[in-house]
N, CA, C and O atoms as a GROMACS GRO file, in nm:
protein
  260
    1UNK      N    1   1.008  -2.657  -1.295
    1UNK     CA    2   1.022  -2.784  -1.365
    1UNK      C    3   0.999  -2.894  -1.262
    1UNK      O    4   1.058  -2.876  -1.156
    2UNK      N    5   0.922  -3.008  -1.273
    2UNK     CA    6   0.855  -3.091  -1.220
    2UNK      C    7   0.982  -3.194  -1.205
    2UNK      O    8   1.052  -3.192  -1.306
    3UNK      N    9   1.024  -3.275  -1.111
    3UNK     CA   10   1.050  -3.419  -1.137
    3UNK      C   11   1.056  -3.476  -1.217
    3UNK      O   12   1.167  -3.457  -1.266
    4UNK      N   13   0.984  -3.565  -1.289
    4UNK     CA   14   0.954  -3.603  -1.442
    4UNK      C   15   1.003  -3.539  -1.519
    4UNK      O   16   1.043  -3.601  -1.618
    5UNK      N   17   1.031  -3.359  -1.518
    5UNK     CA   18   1.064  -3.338  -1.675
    5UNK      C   19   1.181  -3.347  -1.649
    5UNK      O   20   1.241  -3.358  -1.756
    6UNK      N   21   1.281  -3.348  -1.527
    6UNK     CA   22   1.437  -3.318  -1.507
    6UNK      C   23   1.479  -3.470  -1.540
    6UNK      O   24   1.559  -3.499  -1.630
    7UNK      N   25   1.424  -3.551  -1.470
    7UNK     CA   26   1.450  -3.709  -1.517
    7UNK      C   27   1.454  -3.674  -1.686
    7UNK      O   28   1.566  -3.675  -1.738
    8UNK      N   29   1.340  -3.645  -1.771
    8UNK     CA   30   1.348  -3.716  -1.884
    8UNK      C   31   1.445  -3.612  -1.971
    8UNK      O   32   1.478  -3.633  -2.088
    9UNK      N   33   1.478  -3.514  -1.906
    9UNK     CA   34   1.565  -3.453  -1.968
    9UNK      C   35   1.705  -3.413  -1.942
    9UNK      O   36   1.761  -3.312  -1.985
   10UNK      N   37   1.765  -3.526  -1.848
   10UNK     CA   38   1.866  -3.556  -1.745
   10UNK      C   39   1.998  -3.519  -1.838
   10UNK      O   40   2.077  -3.427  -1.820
   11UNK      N   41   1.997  -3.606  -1.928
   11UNK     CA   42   2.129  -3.525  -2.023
   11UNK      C   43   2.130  -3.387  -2.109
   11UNK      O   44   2.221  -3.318  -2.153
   12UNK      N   45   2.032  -3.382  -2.112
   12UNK     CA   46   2.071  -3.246  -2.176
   12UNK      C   47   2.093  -3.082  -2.042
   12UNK      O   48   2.124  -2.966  -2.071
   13UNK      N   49   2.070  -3.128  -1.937
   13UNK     CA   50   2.062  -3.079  -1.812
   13UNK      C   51   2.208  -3.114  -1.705
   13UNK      O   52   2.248  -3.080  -1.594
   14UNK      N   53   2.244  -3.186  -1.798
   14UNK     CA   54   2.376  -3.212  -1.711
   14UNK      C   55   2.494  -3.105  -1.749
   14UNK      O   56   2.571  -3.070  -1.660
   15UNK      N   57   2.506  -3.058  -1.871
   15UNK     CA   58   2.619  -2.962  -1.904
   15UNK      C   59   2.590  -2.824  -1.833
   15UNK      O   60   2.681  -2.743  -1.815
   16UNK      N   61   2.477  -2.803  -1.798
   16UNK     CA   62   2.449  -2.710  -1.735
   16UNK      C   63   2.492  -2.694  -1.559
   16UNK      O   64   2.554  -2.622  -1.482
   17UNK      N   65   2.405  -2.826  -1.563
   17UNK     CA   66   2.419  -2.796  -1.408
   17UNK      C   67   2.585  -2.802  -1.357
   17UNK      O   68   2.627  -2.770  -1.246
   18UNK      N   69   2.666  -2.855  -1.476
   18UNK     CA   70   2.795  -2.857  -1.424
   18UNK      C   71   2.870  -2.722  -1.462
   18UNK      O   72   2.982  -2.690  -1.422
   19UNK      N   73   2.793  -2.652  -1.543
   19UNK     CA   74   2.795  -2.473  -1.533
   19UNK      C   75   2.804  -2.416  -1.418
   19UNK      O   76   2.900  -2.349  -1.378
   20UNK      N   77   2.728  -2.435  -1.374
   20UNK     CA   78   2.619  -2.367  -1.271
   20UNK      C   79   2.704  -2.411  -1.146
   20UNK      O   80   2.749  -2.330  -1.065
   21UNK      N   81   2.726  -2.578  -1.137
   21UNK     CA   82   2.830  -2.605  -1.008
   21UNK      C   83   2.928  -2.674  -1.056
   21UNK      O   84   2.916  -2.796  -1.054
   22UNK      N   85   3.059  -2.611  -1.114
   22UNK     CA   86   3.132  -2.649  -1.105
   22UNK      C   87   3.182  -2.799  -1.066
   22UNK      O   88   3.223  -2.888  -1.140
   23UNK      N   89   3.160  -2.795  -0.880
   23UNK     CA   90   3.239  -2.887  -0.801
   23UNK      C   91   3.121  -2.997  -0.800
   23UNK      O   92   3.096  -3.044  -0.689
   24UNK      N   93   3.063  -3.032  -0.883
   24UNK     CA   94   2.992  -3.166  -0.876
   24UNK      C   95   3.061  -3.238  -0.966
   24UNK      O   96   3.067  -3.185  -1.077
   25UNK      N   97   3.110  -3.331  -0.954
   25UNK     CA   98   3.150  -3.427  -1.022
   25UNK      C   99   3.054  -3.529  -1.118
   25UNK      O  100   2.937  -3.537  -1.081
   26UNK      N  101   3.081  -3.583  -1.199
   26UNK     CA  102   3.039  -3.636  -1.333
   26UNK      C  103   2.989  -3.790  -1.244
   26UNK      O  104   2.896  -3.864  -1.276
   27UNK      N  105   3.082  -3.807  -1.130
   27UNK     CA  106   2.959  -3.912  -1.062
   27UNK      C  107   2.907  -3.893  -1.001
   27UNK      O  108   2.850  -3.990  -0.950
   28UNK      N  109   2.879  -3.778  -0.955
   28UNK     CA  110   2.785  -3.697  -0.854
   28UNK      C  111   2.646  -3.712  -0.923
   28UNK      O  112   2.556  -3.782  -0.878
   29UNK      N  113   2.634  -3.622  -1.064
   29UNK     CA  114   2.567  -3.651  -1.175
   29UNK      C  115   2.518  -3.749  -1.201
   29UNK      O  116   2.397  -3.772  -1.193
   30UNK      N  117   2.635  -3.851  -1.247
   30UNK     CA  118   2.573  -3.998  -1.251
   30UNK      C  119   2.504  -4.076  -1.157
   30UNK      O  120   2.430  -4.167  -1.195
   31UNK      N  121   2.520  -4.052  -1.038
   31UNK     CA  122   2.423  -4.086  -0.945
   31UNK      C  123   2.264  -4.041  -0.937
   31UNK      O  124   2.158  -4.105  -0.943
   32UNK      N  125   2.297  -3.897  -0.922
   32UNK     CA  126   2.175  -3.825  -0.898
   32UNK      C  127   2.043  -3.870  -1.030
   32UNK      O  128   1.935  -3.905  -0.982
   33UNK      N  129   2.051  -3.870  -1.151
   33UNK     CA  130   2.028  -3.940  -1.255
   33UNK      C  131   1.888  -3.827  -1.228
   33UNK      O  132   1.787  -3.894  -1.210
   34UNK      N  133   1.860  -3.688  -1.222
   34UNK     CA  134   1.751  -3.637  -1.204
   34UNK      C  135   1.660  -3.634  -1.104
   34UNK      O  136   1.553  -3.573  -1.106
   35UNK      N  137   1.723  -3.731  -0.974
   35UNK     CA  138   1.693  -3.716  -0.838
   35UNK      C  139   1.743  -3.554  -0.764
   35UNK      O  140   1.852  -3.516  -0.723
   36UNK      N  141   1.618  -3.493  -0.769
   36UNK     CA  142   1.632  -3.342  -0.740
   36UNK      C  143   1.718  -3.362  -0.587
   36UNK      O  144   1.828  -3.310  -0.570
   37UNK      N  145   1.649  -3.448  -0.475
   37UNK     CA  146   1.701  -3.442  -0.297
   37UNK      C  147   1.836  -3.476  -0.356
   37UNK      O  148   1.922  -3.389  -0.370
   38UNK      N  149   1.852  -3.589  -0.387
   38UNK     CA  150   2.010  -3.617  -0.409
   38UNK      C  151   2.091  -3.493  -0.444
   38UNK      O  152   2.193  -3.455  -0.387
   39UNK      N  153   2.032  -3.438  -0.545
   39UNK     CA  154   2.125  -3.343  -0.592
   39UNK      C  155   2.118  -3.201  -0.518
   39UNK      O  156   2.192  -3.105  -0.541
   40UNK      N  157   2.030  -3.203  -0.440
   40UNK     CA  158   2.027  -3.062  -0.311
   40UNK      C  159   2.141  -3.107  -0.267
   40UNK      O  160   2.247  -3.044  -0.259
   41UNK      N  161   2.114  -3.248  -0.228
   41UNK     CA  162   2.251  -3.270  -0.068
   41UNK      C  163   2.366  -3.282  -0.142
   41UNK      O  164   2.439  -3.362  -0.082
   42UNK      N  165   2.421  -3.241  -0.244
   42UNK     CA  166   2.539  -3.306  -0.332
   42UNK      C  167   2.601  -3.148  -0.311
   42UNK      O  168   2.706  -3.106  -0.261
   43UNK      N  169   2.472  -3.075  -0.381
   43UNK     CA  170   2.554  -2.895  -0.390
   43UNK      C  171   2.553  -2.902  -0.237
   43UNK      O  172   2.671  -2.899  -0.203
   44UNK      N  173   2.454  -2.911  -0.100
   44UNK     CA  174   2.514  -2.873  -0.003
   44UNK      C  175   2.643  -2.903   0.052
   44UNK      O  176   2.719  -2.838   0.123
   45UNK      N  177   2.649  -3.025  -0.002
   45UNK     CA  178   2.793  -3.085   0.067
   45UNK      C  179   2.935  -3.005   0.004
   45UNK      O  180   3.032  -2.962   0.065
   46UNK      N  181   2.910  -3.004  -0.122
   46UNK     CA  182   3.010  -2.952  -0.202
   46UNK      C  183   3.032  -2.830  -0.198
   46UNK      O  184   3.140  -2.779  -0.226
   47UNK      N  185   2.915  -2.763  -0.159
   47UNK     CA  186   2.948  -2.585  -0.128
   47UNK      C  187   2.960  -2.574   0.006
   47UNK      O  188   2.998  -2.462   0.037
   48UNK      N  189   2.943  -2.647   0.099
   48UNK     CA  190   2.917  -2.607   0.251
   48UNK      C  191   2.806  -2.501   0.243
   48UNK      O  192   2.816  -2.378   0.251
   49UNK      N  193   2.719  -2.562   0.229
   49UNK     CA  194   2.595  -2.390   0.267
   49UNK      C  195   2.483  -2.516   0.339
   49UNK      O  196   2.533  -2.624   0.370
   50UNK      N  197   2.402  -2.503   0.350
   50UNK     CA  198   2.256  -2.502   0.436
   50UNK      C  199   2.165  -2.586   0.372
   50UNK      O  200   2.172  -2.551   0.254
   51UNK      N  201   2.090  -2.668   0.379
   51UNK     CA  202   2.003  -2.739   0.281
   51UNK      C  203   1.887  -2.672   0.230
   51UNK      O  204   1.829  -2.702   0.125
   52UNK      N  205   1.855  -2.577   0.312
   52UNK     CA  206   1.724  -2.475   0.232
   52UNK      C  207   1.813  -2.345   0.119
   52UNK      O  208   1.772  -2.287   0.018
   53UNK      N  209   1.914  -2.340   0.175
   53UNK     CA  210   1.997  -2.211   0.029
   53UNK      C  211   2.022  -2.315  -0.045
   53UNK      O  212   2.013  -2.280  -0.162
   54UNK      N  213   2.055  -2.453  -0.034
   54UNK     CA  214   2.075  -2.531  -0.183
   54UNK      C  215   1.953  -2.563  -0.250
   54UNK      O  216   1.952  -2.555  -0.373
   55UNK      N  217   1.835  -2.602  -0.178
   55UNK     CA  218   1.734  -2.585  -0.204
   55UNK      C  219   1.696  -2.526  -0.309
   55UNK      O  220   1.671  -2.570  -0.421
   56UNK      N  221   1.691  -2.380  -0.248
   56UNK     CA  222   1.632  -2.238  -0.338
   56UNK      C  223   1.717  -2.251  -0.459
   56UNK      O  224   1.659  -2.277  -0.565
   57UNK      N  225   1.882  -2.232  -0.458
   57UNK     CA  226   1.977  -2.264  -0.562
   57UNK      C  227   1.939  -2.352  -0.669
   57UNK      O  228   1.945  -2.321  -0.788
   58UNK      N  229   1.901  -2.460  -0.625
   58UNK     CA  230   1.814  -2.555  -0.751
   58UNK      C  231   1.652  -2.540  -0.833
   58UNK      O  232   1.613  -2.570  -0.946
   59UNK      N  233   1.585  -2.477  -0.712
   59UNK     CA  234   1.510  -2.376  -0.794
   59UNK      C  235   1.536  -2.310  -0.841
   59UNK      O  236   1.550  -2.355  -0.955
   60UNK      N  237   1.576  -2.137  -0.841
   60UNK     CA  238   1.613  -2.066  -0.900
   60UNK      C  239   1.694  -2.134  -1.062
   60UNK      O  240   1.671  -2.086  -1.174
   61UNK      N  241   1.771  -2.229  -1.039
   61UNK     CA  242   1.849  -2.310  -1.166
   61UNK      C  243   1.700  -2.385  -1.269
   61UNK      O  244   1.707  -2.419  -1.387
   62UNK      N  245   1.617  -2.390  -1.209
   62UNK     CA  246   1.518  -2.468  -1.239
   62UNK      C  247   1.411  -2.386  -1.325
   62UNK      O  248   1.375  -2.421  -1.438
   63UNK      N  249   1.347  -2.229  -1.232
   63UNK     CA  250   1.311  -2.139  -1.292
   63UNK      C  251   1.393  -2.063  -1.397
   63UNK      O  252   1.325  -2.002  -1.480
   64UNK      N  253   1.529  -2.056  -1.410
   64UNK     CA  254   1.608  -2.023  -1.536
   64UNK      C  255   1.631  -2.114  -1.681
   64UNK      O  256   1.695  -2.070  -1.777
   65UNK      N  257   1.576  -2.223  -1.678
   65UNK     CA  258   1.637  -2.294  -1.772
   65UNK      C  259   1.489  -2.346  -1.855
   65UNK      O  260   1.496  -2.418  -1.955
   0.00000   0.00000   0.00000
C-alpha cells in the first residue's frame, strides 16, 4: 500500500493499527495522520526495537490488510 492510499484511508486504518499496536496512543495516531516515517518511529519508540524491524512490521501490516 502506497502513501496516498494509507492517507486517504487513515480512518478506517486506525482501528487496526491500534490492533496490531496496542501501545500507540490515539495521539500518536492523530499525529501521524497516515505519515508512514512518523509512524515507524512511534512503534519504534513504543516497542523499543530497531527502526528497520519497525520498518518491516509496518510492511508486513501493510501487505496484510
Amino acid at each position: 500500500m502506497n502513501q496516498d492510499k494509507i492517507e486517504g484511508q487513515w480512518k478506517q486504518l486506525r482501528g487496526k493499527l491500534k490492533t496490531r499496536w496496542g501501545k500507540l496512543t490515539d495521539d500518536d495516531l492523530d499525529v501521524a495522520e497516515g505519515n508512514t516515517d512518523y509512524l515507524t518511529g512511534k512503534i519504534q519508540e513504543r516497542y523499543g526495537i530497531a527502526k528497520d524491524e519497525a520498518k518491516e512490521q509496518l510492511r508486513a501490516f501493510e501487505r496484510d490488510i
